[in-house]
C-alpha positions in Angstrom: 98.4 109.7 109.9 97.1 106.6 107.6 93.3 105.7 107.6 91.5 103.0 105.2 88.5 103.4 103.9 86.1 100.4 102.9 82.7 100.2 101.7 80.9 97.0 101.1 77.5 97.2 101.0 76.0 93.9 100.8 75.0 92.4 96.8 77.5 95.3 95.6 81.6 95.0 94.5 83.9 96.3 97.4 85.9 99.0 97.1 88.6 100.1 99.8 91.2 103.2 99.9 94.1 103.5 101.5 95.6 107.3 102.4 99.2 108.8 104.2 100.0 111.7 104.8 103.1 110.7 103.2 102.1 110.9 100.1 100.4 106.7 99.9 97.3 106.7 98.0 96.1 103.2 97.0 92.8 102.1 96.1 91.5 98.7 95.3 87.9 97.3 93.7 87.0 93.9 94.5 86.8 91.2 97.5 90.4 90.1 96.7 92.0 92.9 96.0 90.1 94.6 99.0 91.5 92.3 101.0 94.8 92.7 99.7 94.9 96.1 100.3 93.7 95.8 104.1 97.0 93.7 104.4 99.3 96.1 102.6 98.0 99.1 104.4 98.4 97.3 108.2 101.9 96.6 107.1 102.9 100.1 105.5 101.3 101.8 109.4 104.5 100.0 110.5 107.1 101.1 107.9 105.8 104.8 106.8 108.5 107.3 107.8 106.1 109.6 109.4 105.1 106.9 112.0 108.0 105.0 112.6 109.9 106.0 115.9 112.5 109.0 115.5 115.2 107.3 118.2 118.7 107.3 117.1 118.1 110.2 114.5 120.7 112.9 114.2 119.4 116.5 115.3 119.6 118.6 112.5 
């Protein structure tokens, strides 16, 4: 499970956080590096090992 967390009120510097239960915590203060982060964390919901699909894994 991966959620983001941004707050941006308006006249105020943004701040956003990005949490897996994999172990990805990444945070991220300011409008560019907010958006940054919003990238990073749509693209690691596609890669994380605890999403990704478990076809073609050996049983243990």
């Amino acid at each position: 499970m991966a959620w983001l967390l941004i707050t941006a009120p308006r006249g105020v510097t943004p701040t956003a956080t990005s949490v897996c239960w994999c172990g990805r915590d990444r945070s991220a203060v300011g409008r560019h590096k907010v958006l940054a982060l919003i990238t990073d964390h749509a693209y690691h919901r596609t890669v994380c090992p605890l999403r990704a699909p478990q076809e073609g894994r050996n049983a243990a």
